[in-house]
PyMOL CGO cylinders between C-alpha atoms (Angstrom):
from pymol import cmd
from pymol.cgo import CYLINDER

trace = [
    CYLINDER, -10.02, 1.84, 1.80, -9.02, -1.98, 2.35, 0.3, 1, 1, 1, 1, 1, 1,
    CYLINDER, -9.02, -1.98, 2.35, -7.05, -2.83, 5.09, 0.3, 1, 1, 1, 1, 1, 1,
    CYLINDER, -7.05, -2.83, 5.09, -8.01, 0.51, 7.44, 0.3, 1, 1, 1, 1, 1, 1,
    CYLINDER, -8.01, 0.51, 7.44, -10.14, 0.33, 10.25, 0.3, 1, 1, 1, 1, 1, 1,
    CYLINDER, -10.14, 0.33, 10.25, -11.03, 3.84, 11.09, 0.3, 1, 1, 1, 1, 1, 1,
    CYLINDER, -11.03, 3.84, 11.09, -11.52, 4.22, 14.90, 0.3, 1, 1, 1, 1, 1, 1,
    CYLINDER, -11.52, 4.22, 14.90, -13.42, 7.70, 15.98, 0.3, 1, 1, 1, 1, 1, 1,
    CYLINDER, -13.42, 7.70, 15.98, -11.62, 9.78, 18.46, 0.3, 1, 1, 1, 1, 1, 1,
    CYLINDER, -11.62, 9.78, 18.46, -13.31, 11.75, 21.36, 0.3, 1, 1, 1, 1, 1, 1,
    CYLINDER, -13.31, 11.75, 21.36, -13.18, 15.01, 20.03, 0.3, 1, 1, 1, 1, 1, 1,
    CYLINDER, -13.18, 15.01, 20.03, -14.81, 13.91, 17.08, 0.3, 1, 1, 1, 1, 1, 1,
    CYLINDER, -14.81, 13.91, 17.08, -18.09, 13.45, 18.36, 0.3, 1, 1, 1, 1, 1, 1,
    CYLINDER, -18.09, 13.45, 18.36, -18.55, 17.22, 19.96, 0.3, 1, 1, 1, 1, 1, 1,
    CYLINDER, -18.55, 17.22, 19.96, -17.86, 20.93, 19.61, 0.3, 1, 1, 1, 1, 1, 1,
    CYLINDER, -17.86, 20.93, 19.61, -14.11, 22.07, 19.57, 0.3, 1, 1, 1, 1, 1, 1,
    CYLINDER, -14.11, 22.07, 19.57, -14.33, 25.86, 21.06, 0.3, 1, 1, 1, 1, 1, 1,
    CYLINDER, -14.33, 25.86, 21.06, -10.99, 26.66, 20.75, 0.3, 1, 1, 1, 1, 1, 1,
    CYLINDER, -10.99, 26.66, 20.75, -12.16, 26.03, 16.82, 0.3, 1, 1, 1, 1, 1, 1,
    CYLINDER, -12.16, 26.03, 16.82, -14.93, 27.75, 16.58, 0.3, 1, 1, 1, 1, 1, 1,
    CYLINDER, -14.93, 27.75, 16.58, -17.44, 24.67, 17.48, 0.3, 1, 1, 1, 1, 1, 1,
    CYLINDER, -17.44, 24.67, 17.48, -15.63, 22.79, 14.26, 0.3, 1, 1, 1, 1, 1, 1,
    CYLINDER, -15.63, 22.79, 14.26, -12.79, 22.09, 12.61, 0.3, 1, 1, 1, 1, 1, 1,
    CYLINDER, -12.79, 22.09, 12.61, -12.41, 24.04, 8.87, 0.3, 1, 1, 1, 1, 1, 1,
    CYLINDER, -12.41, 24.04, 8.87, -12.16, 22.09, 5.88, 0.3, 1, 1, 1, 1, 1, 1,
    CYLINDER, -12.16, 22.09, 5.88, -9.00, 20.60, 5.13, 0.3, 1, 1, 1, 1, 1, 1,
    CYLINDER, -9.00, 20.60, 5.13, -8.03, 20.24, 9.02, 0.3, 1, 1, 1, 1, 1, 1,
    CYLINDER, -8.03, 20.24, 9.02, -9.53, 17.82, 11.35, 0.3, 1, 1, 1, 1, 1, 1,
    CYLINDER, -9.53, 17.82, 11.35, -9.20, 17.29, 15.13, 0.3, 1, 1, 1, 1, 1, 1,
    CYLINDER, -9.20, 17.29, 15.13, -6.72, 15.81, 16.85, 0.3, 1, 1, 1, 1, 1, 1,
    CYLINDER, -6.72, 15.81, 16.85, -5.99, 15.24, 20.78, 0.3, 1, 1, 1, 1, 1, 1,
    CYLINDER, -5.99, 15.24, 20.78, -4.08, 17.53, 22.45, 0.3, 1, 1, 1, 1, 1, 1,
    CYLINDER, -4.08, 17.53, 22.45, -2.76, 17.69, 25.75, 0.3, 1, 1, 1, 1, 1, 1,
    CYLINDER, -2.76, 17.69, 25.75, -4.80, 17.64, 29.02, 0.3, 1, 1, 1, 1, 1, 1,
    CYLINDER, -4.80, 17.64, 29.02, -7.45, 15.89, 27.25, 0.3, 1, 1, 1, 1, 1, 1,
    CYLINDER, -7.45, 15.89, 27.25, -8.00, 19.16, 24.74, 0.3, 1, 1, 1, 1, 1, 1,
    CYLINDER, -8.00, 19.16, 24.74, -8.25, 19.04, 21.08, 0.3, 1, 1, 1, 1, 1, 1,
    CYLINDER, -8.25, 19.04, 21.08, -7.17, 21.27, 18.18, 0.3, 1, 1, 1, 1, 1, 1,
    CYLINDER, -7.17, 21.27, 18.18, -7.84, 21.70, 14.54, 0.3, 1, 1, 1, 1, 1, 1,
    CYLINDER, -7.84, 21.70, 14.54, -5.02, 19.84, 12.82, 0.3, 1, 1, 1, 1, 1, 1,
    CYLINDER, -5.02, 19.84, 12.82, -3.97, 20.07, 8.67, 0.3, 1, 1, 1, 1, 1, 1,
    CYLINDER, -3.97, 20.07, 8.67, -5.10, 16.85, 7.09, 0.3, 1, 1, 1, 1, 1, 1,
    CYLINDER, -5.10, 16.85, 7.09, -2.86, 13.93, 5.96, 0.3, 1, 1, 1, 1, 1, 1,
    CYLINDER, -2.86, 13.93, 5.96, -0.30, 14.13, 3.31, 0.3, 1, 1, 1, 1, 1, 1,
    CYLINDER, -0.30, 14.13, 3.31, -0.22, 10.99, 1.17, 0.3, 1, 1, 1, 1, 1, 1,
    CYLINDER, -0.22, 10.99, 1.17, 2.34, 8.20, 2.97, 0.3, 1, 1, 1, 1, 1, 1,
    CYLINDER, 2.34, 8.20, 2.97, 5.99, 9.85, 1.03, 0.3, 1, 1, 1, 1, 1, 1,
    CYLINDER, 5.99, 9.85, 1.03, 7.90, 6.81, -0.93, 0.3, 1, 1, 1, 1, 1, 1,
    CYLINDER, 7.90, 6.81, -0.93, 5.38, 3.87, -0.46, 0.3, 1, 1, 1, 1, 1, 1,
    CYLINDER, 5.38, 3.87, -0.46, 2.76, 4.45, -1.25, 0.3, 1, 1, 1, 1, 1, 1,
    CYLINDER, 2.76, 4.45, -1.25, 0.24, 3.09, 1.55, 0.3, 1, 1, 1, 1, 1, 1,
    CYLINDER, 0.24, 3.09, 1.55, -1.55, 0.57, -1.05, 0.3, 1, 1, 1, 1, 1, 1,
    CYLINDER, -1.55, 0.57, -1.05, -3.42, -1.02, 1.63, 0.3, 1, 1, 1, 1, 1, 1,
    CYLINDER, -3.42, -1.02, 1.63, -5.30, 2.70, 2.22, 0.3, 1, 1, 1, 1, 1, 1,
    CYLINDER, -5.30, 2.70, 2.22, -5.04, 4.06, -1.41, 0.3, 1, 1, 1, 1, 1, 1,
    CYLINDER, -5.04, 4.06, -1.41, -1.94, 5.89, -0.95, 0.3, 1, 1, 1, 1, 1, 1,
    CYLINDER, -1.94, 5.89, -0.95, -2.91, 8.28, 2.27, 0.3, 1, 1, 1, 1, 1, 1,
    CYLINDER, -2.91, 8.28, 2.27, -3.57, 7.59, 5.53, 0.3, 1, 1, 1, 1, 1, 1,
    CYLINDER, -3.57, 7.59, 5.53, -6.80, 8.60, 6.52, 0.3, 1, 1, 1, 1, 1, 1,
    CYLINDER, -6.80, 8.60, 6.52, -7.46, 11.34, 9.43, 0.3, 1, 1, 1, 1, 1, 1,
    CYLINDER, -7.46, 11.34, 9.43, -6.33, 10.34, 12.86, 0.3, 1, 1, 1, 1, 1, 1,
    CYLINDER, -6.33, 10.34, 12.86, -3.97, 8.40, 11.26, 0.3, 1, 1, 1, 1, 1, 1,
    CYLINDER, -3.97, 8.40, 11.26, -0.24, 7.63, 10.83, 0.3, 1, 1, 1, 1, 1, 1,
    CYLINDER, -0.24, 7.63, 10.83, 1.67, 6.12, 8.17, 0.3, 1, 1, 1, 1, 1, 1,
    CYLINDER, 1.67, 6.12, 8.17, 4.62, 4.32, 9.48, 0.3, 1, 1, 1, 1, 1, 1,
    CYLINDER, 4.62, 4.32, 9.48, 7.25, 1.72, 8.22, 0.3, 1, 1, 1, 1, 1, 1,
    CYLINDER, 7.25, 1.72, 8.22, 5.58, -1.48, 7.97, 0.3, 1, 1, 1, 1, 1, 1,
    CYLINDER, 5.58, -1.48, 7.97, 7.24, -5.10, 8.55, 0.3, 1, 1, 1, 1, 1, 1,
    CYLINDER, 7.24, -5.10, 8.55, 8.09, -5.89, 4.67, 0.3, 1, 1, 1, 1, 1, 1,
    CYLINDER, 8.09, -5.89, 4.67, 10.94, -3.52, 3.51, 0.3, 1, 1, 1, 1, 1, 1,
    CYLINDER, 10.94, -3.52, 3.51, 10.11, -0.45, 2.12, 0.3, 1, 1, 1, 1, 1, 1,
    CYLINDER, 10.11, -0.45, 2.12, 6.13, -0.43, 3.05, 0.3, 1, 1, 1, 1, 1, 1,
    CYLINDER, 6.13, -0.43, 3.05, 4.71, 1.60, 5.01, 0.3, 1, 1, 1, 1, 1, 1,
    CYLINDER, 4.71, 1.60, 5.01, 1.39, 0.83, 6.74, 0.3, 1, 1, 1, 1, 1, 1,
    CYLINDER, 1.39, 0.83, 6.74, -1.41, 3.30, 8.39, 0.3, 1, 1, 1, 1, 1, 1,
    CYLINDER, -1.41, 3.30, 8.39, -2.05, 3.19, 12.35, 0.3, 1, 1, 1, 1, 1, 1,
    CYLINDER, -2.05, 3.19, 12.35, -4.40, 4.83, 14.20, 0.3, 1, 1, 1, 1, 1, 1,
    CYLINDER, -4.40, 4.83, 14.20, -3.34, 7.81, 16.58, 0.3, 1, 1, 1, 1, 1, 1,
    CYLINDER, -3.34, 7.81, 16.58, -4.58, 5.97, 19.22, 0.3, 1, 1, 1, 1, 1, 1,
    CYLINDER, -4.58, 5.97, 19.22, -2.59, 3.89, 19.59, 0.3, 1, 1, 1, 1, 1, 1,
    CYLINDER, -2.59, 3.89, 19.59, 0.77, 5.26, 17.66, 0.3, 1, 1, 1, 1, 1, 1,
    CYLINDER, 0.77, 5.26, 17.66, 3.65, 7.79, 18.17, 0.3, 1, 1, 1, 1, 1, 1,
    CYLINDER, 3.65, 7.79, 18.17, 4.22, 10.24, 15.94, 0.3, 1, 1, 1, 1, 1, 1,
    CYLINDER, 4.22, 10.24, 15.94, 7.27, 9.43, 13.42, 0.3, 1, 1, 1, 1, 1, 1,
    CYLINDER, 7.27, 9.43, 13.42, 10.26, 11.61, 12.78, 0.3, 1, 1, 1, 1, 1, 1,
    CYLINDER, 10.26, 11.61, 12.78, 9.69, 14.80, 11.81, 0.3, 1, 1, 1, 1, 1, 1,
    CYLINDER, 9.69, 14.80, 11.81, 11.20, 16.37, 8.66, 0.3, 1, 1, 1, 1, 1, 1,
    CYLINDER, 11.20, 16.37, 8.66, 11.59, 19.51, 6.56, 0.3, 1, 1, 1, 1, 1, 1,
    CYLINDER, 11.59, 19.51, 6.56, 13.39, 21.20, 9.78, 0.3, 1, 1, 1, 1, 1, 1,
    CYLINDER, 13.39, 21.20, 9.78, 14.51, 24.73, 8.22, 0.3, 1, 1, 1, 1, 1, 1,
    CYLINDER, 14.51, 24.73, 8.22, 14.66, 28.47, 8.64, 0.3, 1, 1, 1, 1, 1, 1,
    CYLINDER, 14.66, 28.47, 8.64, 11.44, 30.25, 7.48, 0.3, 1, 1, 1, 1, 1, 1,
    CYLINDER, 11.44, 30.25, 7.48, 13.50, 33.50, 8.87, 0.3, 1, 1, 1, 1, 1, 1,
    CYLINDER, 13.50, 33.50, 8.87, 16.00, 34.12, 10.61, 0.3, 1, 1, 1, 1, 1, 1,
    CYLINDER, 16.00, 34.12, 10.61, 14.93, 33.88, 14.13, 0.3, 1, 1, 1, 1, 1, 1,
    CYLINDER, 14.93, 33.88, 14.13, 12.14, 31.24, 13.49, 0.3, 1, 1, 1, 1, 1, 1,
    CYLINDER, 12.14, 31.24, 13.49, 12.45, 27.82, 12.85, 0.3, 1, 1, 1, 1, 1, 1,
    CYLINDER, 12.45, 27.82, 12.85, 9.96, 25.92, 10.73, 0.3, 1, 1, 1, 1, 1, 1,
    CYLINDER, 9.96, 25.92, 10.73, 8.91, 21.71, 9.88, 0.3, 1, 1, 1, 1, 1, 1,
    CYLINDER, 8.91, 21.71, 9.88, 6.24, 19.83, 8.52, 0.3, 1, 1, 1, 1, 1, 1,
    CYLINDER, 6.24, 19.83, 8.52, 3.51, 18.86, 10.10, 0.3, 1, 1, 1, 1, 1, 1,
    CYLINDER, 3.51, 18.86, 10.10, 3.11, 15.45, 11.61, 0.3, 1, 1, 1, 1, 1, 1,
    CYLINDER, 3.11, 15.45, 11.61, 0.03, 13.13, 11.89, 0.3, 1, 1, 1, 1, 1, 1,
    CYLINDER, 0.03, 13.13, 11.89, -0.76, 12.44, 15.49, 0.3, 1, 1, 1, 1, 1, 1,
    CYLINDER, -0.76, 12.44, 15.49, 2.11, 14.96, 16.64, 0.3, 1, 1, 1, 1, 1, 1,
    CYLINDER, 2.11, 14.96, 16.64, -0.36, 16.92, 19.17, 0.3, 1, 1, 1, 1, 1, 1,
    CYLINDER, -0.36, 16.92, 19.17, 3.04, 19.48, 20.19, 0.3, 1, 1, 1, 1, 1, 1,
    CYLINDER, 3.04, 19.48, 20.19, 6.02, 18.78, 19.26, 0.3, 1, 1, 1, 1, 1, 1,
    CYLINDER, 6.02, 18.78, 19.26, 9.78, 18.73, 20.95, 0.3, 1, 1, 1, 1, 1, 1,
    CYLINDER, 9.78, 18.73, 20.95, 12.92, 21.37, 19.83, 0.3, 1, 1, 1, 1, 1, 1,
    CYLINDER, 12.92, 21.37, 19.83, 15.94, 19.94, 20.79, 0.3, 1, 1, 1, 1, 1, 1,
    CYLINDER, 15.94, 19.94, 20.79, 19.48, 22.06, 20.44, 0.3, 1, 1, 1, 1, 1, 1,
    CYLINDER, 19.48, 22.06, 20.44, 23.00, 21.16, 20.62, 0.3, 1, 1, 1, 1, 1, 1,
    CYLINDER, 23.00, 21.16, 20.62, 25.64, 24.33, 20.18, 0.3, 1, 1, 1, 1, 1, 1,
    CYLINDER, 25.64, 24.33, 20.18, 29.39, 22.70, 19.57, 0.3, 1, 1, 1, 1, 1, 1,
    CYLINDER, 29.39, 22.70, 19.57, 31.73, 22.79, 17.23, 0.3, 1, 1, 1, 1, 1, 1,
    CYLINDER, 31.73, 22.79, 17.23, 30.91, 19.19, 16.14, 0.3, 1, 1, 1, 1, 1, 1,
    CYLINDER, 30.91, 19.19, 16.14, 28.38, 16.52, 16.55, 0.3, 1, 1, 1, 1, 1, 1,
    CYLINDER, 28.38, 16.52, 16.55, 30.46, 13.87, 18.11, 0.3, 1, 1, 1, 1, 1, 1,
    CYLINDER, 30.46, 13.87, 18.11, 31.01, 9.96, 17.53, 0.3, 1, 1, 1, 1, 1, 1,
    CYLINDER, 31.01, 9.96, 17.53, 32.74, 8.79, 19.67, 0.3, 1, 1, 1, 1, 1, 1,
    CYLINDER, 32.74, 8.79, 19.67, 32.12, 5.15, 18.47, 0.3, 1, 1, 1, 1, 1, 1,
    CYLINDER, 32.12, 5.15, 18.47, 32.26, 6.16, 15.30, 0.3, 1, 1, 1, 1, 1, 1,
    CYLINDER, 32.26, 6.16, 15.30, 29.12, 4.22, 14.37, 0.3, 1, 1, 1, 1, 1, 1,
    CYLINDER, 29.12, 4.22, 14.37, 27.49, 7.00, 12.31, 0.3, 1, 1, 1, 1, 1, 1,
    CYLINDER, 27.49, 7.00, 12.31, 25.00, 8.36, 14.91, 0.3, 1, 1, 1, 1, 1, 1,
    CYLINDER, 25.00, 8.36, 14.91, 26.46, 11.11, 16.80, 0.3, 1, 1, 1, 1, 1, 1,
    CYLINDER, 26.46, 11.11, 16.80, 26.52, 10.29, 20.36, 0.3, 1, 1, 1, 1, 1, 1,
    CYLINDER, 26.52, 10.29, 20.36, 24.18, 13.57, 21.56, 0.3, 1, 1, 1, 1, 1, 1,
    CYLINDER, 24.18, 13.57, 21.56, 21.46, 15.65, 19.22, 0.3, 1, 1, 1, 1, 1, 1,
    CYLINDER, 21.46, 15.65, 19.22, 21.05, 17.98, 21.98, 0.3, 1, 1, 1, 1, 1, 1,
    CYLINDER, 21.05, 17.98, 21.98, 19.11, 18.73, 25.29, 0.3, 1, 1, 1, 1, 1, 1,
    CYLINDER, 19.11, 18.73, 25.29, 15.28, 20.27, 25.34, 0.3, 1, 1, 1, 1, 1, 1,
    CYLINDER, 15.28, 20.27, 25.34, 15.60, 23.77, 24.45, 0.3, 1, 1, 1, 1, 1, 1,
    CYLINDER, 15.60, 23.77, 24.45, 11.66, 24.32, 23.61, 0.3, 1, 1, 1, 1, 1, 1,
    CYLINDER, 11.66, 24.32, 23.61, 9.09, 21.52, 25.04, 0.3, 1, 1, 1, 1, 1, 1,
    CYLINDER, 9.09, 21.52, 25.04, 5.53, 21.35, 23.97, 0.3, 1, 1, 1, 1, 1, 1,
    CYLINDER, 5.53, 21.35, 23.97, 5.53, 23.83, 20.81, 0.3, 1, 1, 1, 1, 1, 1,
    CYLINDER, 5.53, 23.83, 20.81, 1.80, 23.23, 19.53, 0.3, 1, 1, 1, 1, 1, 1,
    CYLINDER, 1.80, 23.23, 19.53, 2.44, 24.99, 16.33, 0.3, 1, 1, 1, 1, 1, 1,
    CYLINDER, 2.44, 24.99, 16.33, 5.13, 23.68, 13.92, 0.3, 1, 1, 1, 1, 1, 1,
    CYLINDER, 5.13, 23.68, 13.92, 7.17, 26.58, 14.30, 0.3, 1, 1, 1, 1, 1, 1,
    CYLINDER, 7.17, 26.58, 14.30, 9.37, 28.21, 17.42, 0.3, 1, 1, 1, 1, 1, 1,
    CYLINDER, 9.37, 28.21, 17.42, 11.44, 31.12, 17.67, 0.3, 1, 1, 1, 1, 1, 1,
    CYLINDER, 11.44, 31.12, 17.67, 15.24, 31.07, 17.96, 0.3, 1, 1, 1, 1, 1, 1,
    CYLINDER, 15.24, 31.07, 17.96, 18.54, 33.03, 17.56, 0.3, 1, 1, 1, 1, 1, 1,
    CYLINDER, 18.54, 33.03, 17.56, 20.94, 31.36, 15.22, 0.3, 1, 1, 1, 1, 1, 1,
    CYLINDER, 20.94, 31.36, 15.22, 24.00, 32.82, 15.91, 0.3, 1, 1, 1, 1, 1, 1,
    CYLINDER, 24.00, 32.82, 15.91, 26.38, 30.82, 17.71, 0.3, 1, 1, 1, 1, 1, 1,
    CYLINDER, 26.38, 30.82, 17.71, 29.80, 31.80, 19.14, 0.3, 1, 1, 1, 1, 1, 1,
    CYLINDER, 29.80, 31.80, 19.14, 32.62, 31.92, 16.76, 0.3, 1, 1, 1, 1, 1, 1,
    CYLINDER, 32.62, 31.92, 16.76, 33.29, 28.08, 15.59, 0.3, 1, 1, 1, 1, 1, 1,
    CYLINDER, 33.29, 28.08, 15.59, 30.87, 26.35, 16.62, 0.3, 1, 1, 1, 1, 1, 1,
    CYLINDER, 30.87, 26.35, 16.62, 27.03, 25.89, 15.25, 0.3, 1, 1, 1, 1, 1, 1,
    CYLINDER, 27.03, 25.89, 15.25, 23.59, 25.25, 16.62, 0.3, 1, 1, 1, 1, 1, 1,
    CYLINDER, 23.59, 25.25, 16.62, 22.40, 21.74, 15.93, 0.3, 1, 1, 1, 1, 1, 1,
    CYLINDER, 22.40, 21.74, 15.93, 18.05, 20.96, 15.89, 0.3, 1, 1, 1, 1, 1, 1,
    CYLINDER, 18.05, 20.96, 15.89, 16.04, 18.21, 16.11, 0.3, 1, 1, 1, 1, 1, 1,
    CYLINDER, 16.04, 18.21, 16.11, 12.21, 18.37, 16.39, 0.3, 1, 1, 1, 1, 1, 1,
    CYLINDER, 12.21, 18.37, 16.39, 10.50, 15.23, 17.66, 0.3, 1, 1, 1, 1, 1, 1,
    CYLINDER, 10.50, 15.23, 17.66, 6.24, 15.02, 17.64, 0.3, 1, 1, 1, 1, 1, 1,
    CYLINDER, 6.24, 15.02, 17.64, 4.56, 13.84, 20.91, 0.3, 1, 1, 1, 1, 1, 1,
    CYLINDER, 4.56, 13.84, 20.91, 1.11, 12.74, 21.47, 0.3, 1, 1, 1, 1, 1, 1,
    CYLINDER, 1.11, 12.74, 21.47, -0.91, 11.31, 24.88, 0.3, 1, 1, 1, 1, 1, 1,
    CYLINDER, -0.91, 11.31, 24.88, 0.79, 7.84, 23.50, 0.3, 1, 1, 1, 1, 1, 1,
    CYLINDER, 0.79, 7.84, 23.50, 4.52, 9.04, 23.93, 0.3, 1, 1, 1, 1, 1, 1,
    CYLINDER, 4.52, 9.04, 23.93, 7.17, 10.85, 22.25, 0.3, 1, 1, 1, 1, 1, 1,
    CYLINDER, 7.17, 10.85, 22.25, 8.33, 10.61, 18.37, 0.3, 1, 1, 1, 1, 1, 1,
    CYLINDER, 8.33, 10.61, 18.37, 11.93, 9.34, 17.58, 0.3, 1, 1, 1, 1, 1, 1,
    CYLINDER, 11.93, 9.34, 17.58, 14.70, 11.63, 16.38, 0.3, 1, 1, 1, 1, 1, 1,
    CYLINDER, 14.70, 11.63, 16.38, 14.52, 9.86, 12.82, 0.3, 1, 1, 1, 1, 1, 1,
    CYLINDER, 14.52, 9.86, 12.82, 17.45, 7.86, 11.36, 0.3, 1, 1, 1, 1, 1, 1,
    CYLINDER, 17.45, 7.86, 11.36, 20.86, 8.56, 10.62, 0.3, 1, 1, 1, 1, 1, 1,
    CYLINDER, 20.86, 8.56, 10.62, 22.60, 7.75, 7.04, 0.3, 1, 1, 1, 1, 1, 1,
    CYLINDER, 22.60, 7.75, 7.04, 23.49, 4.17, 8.31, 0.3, 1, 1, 1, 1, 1, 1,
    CYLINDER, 23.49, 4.17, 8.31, 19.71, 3.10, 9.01, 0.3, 1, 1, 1, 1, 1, 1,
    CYLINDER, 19.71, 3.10, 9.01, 20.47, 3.17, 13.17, 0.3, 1, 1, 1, 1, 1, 1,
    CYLINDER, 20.47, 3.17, 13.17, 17.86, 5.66, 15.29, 0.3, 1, 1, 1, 1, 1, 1,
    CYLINDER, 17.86, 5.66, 15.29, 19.21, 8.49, 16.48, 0.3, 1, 1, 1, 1, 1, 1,
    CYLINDER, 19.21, 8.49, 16.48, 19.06, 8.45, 20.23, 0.3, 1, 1, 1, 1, 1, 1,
    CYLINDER, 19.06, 8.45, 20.23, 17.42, 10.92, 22.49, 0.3, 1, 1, 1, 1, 1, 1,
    CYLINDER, 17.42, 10.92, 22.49, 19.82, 10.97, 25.32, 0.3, 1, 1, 1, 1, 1, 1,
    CYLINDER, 19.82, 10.97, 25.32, 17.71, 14.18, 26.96, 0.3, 1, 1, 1, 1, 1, 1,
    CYLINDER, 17.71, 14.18, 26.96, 14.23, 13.76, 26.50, 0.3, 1, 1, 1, 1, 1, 1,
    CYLINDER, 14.23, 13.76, 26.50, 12.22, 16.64, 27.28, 0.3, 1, 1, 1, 1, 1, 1,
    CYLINDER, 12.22, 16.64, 27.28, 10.03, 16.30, 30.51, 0.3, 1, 1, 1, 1, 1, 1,
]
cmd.load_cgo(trace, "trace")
């Protein structure tokens, strides 16, 4: 892989009980909070560049993020690097809410808004609020929740990944600008 350095983490030198004394195949370990670690799926290749510079995936303990040239993408380690925004948020049923699961996310963040409306109020095409922490420190890519508003309005989510480096972004809205987390979980 040109242009990687791989950089070991802590965990992956010893045992992980909480796995079993080692991670399956297909997963590998990842820091969690409180200087834990956890089994963790593998990479998916870097979606809609490639990654050329590490043969099209990021390696493990990695995260592919946009590069500096338009359009590429380039891998950092977890070390050093946030998680980026997570997608794929959906139902899996109707009380649970599912995403994908993000490199270097060790838990991830489940933000709600219930209006009528996302508002924008400077009509700059990023609503002004994407909601307030309603579930902090999920460590499974899933969370339970009721989706039935009150008559006219709906419930609004956002799920941002966190590692001991910081919290994810809220992703970008149709106009390129970041969403803003105006109520960051504690």
């Amino acid at each position: 892989m040109t242009g990687c350095n791989c950089v070991p983490l802590a965990c992956d030198a010893g045992p992980f009980p909480q796995c079993g004394g080692s991670c399956p195949l297909g997963t590998s370990c990842l820091p969690f909070k409180l200087g834990r670690c956890r089994c963790t799926p593998d990479p998916v290749p870097c979606q809609n560049s490639g990654a050329p510079q590490c043969g099209g995936t990021c390696p493990s303990n990695y995260v592919c993020k946009k590069g500096t040239t338009p359009g590429a993408c380039q891998c950092y380690p977890c070390l050093i690097a946030v998680p980026t925004d997570v997608g794929g948020v959906s139902w899996a049923s109707k009380n649970v809410i599912v995403w994908r699961w993000m490199p270097c996310a060790g838990w991830y963040n489940v933000y709600k808004i219930t209006t009528p409306f996302l508002s924008d109020s400077d009509q700059n095409g990023v609503a002004d609020t994407y909601g307030s922490c309603s579930q902090p420190d999920v460590s499974e890519n899933t969370a339970p929740d009721s989706m039935d508003p009150p008559a006219g309005s709906a419930s609004f989510y956002m799920v941002t990944g966190e590692s001991t480096v910081g919290e994810g972004t809220m992703g970008w809205a149709s106009n390129n600008e970041e969403r803003p987390n105006t109520q960051s979980c504690p």
